[in-house]
C-alpha positions, 0 to 999 in steps of 0.5 A: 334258218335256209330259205328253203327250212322257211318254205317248208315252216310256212308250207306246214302252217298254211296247210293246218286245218281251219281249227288248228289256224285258230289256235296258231292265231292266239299264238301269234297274237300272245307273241305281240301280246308279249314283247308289248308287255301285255297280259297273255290272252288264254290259250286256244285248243281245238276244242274250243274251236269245236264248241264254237261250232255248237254254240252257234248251231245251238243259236240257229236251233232255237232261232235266235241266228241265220244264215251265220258265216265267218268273216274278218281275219279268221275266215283269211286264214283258211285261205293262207296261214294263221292270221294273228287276231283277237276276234272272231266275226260272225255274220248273221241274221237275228231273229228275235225283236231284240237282235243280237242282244237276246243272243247276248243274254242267252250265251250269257245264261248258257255259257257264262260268256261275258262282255269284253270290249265289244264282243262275247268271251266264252272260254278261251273265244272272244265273239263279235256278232254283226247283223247282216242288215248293218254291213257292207254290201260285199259282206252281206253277198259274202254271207249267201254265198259262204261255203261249209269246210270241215269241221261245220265252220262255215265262212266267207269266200276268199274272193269276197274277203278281198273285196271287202278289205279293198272297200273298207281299205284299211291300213291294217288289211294291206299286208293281208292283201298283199299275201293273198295276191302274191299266193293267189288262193282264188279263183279268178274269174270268181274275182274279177267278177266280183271285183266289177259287181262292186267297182273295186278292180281298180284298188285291186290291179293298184296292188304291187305283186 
């Protein structure tokens, strides 16, 4: 394949909707899955995306969850191409005395969801709910500021997902990093802002280009 034939394959991927992103995840993800002779995970459809959709507004209406937002690997990948993971994060506020274990219970009532790992399998999605009140101080400014997208998704913004990856600074969020900044779907003076409010313009200027 010409360089040029690479361009325009990424190019096609990187401008998929944020439904169809999550669908080419799985597939990335299946691709690991295989040459690691592990089981094939189901496969994702858009359809899925949008029931994800309803059942978290399903949660709100019945005030089991606020203020929900996307983060994580998932929310990255409205802002470059598909991101190969397995969970979906999902930032929130729970309501009810018993937290995030009454939306457990519900969506298991509801939904037939079933533990796995640490998060919900419903259908072909795998769920990680994290209450606000226990995550890092950029993920929960991350969460006020989230932005609605097409299909009622509602996520992280770009600058605020890069500061997170750069306080956590795990090993896995390196090439991410190094993605975003090479493409540079942020704005920069929102960064730089947000960069300084938590003292990480030094890890981030670290970063080779």
């Amino acid at each position: 394949m010409t360089n040029e034939h690479h361009d325009k394959k990424y190019d096609f991927f990187k401008s998929r909707s944020f439904a169809e992103k999550m669908c080419d995840s799985r597939i990335l993800v299946n691709r690991k899955r295989f040459f690691d002779k592990k089981p094939l995970l189901e496969h994702v459809d858009e359809t899925d995306c949008v029931r994800l959709v309803t059942i978290l507004q399903n949660l709100e209406e019945r005030g089991m969850l606020a203020d929900w937002a996307i983060g994580g690997a998932t929310a990255l990948s409205n802002y470059t191409s598909a991101i190969p993971t397995v969970g979906i994060d999902i930032f929130g506020h729970f309501p009810a005395a018993t937290g995030s274990q009454a939306v457990a219970a519900y969506l298991q009532q509801a939904y037939d969801a079933v533990e796995y790992d640490d998060m919900l399998k419903i259908g072909s999605l795998y769920l990680r709910f994290l209450p606000l009140e226990s995550a890092n101080p950029v993920d929960r400014e991350a969460a006020v500021q989230a932005v609605r997208i097409a299909g009622g998704f509602v996520i992280f913004p770009v600058e605020y997902l890069i500061c997170s990856m750069l306080l956590t600074n795990m090993k896995k969020h390196f090439s991410h990093l190094l993605l975003i900044k090479s493409e540079q779907p942020y704005d920069p003076a929102m960064l730089q802002a947000v960069l300084d409010r938590f003292a990480l313009r030094e890890r981030w200027e670290a970063l080779p280009l």
